[in-house]
N, C-alpha and C positions, 0 to 999 in steps of 0.2 A: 874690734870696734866697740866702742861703747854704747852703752843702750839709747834709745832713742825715746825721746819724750814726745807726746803731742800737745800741740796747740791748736786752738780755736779761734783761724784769722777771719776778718773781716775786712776786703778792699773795697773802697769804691772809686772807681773810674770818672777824671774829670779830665775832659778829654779840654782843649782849649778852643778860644771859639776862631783861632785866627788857621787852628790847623785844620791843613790840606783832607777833601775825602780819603784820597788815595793814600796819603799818610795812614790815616786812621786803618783802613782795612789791611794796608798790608803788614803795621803792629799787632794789629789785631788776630792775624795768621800765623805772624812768629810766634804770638803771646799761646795760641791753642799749640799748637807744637811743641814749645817748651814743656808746657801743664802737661801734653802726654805724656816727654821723658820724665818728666818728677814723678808722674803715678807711674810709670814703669820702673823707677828708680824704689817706689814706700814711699818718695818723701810729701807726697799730695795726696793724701790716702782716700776725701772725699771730697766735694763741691757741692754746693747749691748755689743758684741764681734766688737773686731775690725780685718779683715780678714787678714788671716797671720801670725799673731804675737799672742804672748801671752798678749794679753791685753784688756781691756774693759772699758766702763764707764759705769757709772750706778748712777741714782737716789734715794740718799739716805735723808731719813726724822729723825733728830732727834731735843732733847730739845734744844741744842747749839754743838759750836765744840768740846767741850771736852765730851759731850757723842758720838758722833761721832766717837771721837779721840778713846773712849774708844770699842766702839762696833768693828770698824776695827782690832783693837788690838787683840782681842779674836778671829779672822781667822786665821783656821788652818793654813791656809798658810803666813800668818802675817810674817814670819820673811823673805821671798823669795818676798816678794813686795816691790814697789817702787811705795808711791800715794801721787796724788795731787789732793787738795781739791778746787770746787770754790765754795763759799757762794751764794743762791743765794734769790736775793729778789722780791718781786712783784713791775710786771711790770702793769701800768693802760691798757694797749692795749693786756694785756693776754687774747686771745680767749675764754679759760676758765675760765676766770675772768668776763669776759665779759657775759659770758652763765650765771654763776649763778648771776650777777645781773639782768638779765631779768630775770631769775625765780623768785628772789625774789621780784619783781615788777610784777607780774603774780600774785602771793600768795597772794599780798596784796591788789588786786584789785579786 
């Protein structure tokens, strides 16, 4: 498999005003169940809530943007979002960039 890139998503949830409670919560149940197998899977690596509002970012890892494109697609709640995606790439001063190459200069010595 090929490497995996991350992205920096951002959804926000508009739910519609004509839809059912029980709609909502029971998307909203598939939707937390899904997010487990993708962070079970690597492919949600983190999440935040954003306080207030319906919305969050989260760290997601896939092969390129169109699996990306394609894994977001498959949430239940996929048609009630609104996401922006930022690509992102390595930076030389990433701290954890920085940790595993002193491990790997440790390993080798």
């Amino acid at each position: 498999m090929s490497a995996l890139h991350e992205f920096l998503v951002n959804i926000e949830i508009h739910w519609p005003r004509d839809l059912g409670d029980e709609t909502i919560r029971r998307l909203s149940v598939d939707e937390r169940a899904m997010a487990a197998e993708l962070g079970a899977a690597g492919r949600l690596v983190r999440m935040w809530r954003v306080p207030g509002r319906r919305e969050n970012w989260g760290l997601w890892r896939a092969r390129d943007a169109t699996e990306l494109h394609e894994t977001l697609s498959t949430l239940p709640v996929w048609p009630y979002m609104r996401v922006t995606v930022h690509p992102l790439a390595e930076h030389p001063v990433d701290p954890e960039r920085q940790s595993e190459r002193a491990g790997n200069r440790e390993s080798r010595a």
